[in-house]
PDB file with SEQRES, HELIX, SHEET and CRYST1 records, atoms N, CA, C and O in Angstrom:
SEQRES   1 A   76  UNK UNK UNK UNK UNK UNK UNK UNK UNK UNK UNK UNK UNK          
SEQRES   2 A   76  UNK UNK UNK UNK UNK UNK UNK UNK UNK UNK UNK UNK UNK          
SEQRES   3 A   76  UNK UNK UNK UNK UNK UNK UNK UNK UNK UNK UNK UNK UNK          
SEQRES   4 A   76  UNK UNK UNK UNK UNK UNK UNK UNK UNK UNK UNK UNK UNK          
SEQRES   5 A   76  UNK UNK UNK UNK UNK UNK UNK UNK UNK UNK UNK UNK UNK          
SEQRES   6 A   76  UNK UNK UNK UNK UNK UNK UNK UNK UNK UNK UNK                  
HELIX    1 AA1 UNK A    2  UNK A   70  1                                  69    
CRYST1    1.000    1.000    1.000  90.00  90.00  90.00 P 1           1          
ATOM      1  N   UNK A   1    -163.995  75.316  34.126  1.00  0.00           N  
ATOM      2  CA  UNK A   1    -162.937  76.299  34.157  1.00  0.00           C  
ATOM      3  C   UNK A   1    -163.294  77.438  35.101  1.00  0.00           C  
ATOM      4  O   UNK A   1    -162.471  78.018  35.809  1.00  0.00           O  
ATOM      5  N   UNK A   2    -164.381  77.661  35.055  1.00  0.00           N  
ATOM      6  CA  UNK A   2    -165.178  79.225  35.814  1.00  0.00           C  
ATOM      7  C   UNK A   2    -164.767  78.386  37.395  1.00  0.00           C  
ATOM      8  O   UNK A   2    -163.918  78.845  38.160  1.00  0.00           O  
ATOM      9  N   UNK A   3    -165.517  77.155  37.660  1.00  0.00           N  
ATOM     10  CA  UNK A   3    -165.345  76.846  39.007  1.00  0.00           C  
ATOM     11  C   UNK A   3    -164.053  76.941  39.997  1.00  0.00           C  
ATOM     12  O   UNK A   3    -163.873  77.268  41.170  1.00  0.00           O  
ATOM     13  N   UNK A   4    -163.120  76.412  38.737  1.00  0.00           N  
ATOM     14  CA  UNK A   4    -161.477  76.492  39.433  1.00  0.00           C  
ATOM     15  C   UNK A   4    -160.783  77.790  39.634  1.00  0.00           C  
ATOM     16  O   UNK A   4    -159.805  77.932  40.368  1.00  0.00           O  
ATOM     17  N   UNK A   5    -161.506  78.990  38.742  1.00  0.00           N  
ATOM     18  CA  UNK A   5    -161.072  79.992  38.876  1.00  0.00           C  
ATOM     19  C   UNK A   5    -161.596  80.541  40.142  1.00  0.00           C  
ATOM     20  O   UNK A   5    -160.827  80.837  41.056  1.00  0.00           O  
ATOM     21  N   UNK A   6    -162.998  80.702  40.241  1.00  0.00           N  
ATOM     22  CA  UNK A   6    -163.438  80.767  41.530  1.00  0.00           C  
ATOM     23  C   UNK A   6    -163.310  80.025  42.941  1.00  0.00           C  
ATOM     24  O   UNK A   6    -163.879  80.195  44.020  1.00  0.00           O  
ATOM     25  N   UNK A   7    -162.131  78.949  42.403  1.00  0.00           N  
ATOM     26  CA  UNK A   7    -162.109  78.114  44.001  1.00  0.00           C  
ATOM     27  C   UNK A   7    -160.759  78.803  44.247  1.00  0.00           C  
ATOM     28  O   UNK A   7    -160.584  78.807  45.466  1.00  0.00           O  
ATOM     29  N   UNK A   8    -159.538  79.498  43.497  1.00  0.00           N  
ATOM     30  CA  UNK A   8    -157.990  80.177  43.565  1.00  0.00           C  
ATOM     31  C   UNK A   8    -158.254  81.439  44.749  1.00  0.00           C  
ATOM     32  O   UNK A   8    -157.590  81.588  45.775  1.00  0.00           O  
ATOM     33  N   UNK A   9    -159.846  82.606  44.124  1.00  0.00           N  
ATOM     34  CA  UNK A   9    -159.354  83.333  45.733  1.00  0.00           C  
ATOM     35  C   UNK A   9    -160.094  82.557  46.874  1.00  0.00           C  
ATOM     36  O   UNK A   9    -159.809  82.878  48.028  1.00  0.00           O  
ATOM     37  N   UNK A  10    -160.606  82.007  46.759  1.00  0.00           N  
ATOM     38  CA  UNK A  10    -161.276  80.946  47.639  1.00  0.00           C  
ATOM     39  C   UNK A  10    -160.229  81.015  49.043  1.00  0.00           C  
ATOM     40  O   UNK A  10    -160.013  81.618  50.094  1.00  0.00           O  
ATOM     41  N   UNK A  11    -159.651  79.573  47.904  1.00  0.00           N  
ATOM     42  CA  UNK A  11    -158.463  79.405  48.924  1.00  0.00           C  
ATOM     43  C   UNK A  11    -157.222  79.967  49.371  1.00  0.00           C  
ATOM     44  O   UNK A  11    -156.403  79.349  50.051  1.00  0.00           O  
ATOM     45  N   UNK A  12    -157.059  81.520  48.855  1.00  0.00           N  
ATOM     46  CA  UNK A  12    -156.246  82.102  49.181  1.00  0.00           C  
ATOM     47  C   UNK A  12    -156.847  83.152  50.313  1.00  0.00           C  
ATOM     48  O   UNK A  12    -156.259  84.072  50.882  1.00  0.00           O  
ATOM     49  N   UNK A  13    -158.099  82.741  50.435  1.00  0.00           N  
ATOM     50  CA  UNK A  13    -158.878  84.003  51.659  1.00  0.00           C  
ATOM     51  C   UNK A  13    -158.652  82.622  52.989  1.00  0.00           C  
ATOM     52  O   UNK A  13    -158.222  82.897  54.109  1.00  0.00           O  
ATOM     53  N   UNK A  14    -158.967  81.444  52.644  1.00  0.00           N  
ATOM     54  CA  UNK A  14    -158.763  80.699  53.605  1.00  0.00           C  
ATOM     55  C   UNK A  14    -157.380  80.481  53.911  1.00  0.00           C  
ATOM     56  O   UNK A  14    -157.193  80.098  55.066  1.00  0.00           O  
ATOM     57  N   UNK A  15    -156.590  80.588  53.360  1.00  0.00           N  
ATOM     58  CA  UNK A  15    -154.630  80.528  53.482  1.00  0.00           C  
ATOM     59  C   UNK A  15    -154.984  81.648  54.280  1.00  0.00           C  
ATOM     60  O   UNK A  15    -154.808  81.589  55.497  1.00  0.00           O  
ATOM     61  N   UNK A  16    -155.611  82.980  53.575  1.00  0.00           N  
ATOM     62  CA  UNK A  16    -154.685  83.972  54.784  1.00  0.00           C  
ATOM     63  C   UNK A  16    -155.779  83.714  56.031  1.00  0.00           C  
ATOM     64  O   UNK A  16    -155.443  83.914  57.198  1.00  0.00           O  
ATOM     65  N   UNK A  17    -156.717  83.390  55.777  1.00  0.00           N  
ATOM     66  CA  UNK A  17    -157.486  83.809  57.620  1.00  0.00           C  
ATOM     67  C   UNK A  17    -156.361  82.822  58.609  1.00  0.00           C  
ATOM     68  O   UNK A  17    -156.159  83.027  59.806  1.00  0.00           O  
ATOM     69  N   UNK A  18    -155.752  81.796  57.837  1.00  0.00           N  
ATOM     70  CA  UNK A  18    -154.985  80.724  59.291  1.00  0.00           C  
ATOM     71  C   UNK A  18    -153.856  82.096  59.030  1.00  0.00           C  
ATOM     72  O   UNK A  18    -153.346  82.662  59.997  1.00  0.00           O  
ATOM     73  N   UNK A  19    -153.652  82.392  58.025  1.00  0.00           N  
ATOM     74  CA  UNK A  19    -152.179  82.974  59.014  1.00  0.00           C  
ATOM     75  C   UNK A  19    -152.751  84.060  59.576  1.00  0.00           C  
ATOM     76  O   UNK A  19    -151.818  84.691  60.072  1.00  0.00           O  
ATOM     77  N   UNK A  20    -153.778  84.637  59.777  1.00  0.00           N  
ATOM     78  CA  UNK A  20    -153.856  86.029  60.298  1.00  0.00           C  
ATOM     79  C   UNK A  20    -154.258  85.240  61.846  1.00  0.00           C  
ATOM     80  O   UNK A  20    -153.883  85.762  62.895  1.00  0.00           O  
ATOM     81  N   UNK A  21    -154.893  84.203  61.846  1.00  0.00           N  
ATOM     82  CA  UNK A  21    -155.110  83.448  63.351  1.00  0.00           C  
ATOM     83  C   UNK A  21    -153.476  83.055  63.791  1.00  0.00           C  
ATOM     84  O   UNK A  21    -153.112  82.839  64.947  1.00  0.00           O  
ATOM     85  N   UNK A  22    -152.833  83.031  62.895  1.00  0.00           N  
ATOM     86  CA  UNK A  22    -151.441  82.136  63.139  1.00  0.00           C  
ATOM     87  C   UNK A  22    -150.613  83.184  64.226  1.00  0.00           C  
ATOM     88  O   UNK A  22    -150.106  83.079  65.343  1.00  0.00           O  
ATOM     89  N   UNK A  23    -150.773  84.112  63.336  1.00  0.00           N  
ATOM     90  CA  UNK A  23    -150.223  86.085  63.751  1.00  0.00           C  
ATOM     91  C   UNK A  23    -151.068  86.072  65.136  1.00  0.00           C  
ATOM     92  O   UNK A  23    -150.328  85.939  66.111  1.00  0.00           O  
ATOM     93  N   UNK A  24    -152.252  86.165  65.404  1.00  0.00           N  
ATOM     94  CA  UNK A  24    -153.016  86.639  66.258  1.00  0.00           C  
ATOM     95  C   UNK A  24    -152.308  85.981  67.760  1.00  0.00           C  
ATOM     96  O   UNK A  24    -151.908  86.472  68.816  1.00  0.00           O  
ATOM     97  N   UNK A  25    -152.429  84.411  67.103  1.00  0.00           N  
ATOM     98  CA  UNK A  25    -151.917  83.310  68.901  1.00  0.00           C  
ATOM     99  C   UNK A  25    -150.211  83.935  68.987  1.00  0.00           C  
ATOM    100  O   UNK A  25    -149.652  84.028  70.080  1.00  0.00           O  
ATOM    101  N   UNK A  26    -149.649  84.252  67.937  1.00  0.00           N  
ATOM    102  CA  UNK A  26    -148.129  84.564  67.914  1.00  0.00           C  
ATOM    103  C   UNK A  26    -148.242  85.822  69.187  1.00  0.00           C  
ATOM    104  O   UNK A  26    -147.672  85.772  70.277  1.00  0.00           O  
ATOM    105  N   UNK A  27    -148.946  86.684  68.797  1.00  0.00           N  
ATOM    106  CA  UNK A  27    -149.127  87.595  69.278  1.00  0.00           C  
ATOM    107  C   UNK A  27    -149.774  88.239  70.668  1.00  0.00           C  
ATOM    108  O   UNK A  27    -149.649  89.372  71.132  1.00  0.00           O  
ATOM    109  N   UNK A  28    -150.503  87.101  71.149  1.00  0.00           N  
ATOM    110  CA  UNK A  28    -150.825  87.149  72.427  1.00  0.00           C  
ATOM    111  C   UNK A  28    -149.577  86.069  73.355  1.00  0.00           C  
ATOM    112  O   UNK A  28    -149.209  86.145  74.528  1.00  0.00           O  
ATOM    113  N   UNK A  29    -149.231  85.238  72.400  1.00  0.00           N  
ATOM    114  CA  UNK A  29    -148.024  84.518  73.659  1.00  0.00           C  
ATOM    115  C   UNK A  29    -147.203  85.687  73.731  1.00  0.00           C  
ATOM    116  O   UNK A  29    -146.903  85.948  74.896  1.00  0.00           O  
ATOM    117  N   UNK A  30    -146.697  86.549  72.812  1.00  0.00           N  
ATOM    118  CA  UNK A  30    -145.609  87.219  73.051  1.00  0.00           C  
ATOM    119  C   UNK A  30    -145.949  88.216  73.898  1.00  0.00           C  
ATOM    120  O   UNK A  30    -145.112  88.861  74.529  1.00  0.00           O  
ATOM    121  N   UNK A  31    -147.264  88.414  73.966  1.00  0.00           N  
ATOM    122  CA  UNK A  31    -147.708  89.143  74.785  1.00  0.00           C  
ATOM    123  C   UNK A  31    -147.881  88.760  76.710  1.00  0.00           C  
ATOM    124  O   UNK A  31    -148.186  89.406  77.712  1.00  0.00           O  
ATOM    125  N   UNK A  32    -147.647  87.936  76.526  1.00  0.00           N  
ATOM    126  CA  UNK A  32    -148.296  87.033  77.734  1.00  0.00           C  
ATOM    127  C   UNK A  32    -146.354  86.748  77.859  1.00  0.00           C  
ATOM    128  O   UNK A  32    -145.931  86.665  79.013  1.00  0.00           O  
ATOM    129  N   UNK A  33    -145.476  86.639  76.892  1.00  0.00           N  
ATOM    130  CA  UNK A  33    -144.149  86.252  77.618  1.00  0.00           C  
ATOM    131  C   UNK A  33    -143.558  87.761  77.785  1.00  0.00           C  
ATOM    132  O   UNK A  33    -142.462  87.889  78.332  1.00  0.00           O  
ATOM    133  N   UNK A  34    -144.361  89.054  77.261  1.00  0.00           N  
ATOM    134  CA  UNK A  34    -143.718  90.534  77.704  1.00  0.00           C  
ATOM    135  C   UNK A  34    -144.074  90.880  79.136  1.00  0.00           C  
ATOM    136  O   UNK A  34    -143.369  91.679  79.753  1.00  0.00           O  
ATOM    137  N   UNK A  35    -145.050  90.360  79.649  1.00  0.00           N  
ATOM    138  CA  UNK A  35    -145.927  90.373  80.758  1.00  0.00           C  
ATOM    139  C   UNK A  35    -145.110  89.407  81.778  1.00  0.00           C  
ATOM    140  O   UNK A  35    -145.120  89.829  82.934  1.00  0.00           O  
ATOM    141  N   UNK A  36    -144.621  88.563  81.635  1.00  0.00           N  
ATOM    142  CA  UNK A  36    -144.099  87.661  82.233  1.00  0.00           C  
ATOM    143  C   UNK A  36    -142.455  88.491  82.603  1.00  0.00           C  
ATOM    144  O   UNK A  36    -142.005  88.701  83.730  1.00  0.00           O  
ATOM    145  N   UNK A  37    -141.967  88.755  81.608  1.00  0.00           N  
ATOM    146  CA  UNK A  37    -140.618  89.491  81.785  1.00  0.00           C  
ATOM    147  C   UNK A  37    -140.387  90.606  82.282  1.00  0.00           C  
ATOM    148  O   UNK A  37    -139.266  90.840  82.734  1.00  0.00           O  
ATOM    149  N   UNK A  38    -141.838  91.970  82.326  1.00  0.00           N  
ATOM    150  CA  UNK A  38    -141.875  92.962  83.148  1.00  0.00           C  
ATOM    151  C   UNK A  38    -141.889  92.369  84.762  1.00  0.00           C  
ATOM    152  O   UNK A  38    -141.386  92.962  85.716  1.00  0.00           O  
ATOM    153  N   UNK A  39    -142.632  90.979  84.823  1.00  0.00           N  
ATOM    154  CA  UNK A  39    -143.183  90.788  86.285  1.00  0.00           C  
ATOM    155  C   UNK A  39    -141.643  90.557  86.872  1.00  0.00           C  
ATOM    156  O   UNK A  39    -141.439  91.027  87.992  1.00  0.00           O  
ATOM    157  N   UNK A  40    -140.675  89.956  86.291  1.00  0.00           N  
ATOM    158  CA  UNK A  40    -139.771  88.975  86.753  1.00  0.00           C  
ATOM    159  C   UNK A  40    -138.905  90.450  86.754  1.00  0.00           C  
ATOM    160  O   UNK A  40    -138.287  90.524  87.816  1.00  0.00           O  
ATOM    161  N   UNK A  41    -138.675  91.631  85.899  1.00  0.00           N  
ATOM    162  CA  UNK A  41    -137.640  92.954  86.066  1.00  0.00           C  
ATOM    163  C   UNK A  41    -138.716  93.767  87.270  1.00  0.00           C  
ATOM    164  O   UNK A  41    -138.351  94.790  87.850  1.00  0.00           O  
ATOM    165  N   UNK A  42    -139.752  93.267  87.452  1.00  0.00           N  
ATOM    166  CA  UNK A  42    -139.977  94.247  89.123  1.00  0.00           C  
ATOM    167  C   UNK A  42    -139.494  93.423  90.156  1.00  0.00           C  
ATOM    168  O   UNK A  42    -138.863  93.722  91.170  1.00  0.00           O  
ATOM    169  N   UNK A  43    -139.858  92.425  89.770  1.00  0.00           N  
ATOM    170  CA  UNK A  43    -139.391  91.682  90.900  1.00  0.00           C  
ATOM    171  C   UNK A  43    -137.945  91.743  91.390  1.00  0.00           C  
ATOM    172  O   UNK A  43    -137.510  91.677  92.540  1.00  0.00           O  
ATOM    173  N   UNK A  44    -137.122  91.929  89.875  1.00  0.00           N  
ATOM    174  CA  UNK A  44    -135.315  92.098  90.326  1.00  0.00           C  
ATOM    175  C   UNK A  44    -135.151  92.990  90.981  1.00  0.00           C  
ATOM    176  O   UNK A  44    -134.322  92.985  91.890  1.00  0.00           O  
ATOM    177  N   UNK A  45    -136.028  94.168  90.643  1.00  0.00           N  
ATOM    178  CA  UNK A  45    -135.926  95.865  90.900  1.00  0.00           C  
ATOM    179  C   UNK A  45    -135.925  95.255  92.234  1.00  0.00           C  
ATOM    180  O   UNK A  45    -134.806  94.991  92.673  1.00  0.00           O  
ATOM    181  N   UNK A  46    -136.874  94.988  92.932  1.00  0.00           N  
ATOM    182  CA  UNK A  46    -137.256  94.688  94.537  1.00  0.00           C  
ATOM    183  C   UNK A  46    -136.405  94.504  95.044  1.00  0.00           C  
ATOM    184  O   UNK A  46    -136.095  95.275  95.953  1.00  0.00           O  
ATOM    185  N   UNK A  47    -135.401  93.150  94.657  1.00  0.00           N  
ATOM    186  CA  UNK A  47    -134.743  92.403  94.978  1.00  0.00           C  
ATOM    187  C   UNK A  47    -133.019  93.210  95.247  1.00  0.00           C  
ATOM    188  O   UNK A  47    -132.152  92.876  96.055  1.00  0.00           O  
ATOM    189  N   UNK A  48    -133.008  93.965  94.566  1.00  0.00           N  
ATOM    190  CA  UNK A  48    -131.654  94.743  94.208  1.00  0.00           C  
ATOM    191  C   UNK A  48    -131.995  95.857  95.151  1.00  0.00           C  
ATOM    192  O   UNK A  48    -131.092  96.364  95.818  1.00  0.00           O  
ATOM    193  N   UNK A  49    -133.111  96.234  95.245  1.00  0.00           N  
ATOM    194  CA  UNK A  49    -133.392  97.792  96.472  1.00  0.00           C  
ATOM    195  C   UNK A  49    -132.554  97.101  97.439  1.00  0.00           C  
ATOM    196  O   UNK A  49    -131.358  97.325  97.626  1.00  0.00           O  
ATOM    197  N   UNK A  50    -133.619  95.836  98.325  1.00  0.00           N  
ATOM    198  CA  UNK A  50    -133.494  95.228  99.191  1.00  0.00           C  
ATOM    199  C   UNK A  50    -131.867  95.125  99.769  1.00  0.00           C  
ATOM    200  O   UNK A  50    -131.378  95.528 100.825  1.00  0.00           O  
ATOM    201  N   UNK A  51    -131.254  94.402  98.594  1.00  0.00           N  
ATOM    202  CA  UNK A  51    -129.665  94.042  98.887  1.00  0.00           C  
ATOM    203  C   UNK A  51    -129.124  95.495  98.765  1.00  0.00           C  
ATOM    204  O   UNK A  51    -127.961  95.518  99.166  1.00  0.00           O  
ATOM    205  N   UNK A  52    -129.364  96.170  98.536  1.00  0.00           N  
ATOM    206  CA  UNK A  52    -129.056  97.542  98.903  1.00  0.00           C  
ATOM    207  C   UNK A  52    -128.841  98.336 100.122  1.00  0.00           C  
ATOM    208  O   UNK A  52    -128.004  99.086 100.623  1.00  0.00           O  
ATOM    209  N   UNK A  53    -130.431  97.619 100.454  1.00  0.00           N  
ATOM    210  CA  UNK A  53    -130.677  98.198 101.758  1.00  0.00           C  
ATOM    211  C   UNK A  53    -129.736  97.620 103.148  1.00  0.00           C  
ATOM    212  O   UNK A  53    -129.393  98.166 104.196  1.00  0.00           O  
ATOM    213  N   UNK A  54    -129.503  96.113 102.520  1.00  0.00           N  
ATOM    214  CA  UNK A  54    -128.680  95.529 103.143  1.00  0.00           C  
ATOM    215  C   UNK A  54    -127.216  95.709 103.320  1.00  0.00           C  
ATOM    216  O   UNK A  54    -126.581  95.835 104.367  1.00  0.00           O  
ATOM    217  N   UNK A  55    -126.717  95.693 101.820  1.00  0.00           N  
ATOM    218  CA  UNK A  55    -124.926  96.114 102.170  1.00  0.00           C  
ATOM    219  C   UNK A  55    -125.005  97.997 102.686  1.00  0.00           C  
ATOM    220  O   UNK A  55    -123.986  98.437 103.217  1.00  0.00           O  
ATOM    221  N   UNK A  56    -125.814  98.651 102.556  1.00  0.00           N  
ATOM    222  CA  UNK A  56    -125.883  99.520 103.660  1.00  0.00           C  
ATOM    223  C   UNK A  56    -125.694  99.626 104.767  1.00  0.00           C  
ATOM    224  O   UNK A  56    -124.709 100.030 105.384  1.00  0.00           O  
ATOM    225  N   UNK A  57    -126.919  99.158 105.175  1.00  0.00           N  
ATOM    226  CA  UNK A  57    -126.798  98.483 106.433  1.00  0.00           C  
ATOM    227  C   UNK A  57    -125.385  97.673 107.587  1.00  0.00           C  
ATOM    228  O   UNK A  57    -124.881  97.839 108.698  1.00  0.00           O  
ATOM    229  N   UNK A  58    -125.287  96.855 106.495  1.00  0.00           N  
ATOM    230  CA  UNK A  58    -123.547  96.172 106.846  1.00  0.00           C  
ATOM    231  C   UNK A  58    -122.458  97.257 107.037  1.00  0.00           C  
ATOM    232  O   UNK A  58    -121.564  97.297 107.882  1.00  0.00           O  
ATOM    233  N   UNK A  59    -122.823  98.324 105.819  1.00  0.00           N  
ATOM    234  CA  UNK A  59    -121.653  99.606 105.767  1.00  0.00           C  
ATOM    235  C   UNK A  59    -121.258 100.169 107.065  1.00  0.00           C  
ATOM    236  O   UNK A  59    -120.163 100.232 107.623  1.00  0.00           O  
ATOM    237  N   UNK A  60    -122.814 100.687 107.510  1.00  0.00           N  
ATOM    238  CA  UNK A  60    -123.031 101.308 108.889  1.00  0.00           C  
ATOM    239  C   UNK A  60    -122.279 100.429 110.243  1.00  0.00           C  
ATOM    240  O   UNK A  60    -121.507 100.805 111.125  1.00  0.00           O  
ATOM    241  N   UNK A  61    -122.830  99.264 109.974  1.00  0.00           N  
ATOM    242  CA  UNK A  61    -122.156  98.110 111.040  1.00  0.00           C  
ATOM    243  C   UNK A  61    -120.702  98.164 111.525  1.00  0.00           C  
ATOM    244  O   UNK A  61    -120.358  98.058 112.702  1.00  0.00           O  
ATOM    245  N   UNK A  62    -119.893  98.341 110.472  1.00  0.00           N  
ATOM    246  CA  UNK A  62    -118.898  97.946 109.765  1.00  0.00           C  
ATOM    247  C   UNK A  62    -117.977  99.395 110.253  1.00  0.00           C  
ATOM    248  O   UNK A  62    -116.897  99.392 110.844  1.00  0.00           O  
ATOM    249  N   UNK A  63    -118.569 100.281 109.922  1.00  0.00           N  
ATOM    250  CA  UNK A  63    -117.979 102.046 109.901  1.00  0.00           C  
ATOM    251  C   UNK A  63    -117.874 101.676 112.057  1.00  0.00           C  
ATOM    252  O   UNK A  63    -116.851 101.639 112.741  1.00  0.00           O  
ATOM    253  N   UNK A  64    -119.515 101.453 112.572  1.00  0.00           N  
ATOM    254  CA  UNK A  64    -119.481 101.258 113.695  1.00  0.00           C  
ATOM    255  C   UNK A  64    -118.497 100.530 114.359  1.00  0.00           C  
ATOM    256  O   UNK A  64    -117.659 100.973 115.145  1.00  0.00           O  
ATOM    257  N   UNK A  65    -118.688  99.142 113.912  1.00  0.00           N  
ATOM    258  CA  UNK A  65    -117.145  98.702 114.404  1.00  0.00           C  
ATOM    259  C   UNK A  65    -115.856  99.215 114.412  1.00  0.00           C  
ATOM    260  O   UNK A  65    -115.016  98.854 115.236  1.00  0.00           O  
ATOM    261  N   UNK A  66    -115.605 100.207 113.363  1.00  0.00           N  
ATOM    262  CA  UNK A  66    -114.249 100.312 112.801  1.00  0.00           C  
ATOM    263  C   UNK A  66    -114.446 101.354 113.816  1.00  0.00           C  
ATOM    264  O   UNK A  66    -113.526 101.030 114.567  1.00  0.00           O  
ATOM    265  N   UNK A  67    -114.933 102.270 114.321  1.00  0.00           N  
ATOM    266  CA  UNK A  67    -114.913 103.396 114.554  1.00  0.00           C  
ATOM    267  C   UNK A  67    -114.471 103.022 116.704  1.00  0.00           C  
ATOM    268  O   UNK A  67    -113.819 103.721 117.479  1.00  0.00           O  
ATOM    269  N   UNK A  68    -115.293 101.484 116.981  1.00  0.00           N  
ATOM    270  CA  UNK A  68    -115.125 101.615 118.185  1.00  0.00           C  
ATOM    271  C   UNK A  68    -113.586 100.864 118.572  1.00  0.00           C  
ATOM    272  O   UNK A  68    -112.964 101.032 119.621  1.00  0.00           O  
ATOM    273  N   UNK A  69    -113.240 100.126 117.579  1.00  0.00           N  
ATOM    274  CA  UNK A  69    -111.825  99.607 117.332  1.00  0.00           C  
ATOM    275  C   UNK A  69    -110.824 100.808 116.925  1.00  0.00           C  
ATOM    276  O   UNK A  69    -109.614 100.621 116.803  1.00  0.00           O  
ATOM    277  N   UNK A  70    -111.217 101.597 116.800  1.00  0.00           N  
ATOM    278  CA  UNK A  70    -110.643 103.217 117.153  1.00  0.00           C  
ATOM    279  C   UNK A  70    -110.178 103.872 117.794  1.00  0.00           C  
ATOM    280  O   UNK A  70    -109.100 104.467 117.805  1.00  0.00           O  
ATOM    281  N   UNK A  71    -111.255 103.786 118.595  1.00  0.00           N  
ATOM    282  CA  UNK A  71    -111.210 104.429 120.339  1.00  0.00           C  
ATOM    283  C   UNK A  71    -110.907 103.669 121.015  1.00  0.00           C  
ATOM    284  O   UNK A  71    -110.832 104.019 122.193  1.00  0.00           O  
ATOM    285  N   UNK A  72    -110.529 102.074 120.640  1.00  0.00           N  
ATOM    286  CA  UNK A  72    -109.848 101.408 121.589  1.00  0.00           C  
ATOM    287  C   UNK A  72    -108.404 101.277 121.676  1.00  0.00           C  
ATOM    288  O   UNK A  72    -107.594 101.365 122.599  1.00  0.00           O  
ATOM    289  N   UNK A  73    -108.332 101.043 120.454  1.00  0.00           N  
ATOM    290  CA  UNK A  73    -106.736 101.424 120.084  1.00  0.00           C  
ATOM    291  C   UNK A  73    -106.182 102.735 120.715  1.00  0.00           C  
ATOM    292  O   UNK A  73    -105.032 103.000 121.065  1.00  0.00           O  
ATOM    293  N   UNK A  74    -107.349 103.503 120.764  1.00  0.00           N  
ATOM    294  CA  UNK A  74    -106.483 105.323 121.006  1.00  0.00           C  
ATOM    295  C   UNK A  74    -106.609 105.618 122.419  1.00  0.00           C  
ATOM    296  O   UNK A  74    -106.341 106.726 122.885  1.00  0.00           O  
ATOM    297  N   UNK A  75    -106.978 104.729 123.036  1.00  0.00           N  
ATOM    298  CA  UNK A  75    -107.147 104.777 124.692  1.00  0.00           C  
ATOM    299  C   UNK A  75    -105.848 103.753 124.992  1.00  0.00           C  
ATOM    300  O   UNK A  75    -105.386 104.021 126.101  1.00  0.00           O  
ATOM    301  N   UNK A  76    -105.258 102.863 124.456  1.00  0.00           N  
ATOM    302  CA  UNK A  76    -104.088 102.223 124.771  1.00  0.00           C  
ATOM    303  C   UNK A  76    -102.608 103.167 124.781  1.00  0.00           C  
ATOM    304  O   UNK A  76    -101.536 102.630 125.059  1.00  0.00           O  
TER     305      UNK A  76                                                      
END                                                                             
């Protein structure tokens, strides 16, 4: 009777060490997929400057053209 009583926290110290290992791996993937999802929102950040920089760019083009299709019209 003494033995079985002493094998109950036994195996309830061994139940919890897997879940506290269970918690631990939970906890570094999620860590390792938060890491993964900052890399991929700098990377958008980059990506969105960039096309920024671009339909800018086009704006200017665009204003330029309009502006010399302007003065051509206003010289006719």
């Amino acid at each position: 009777m003494k033995k079985s009583i002493m094998l109950l926290p036994l195996a309830g110290l061994l139940l919890s060490g897997c879940g506290v290992s269970q918690t631990m791996r939970a906890m570094e993937c999620n860590q390792r997929a938060v890491e993964m999802s900052t890399r991929a929102i700098c990377e958008n950040i980059r990506a969105i400057e960039e096309a920024n920089r671009n339909i800018d760019e086009n704006r200017k083009q665009i204003q330029a053209i309009n502006e010399t299709l302007s003065a051509t019209n206003g010289s006719m």
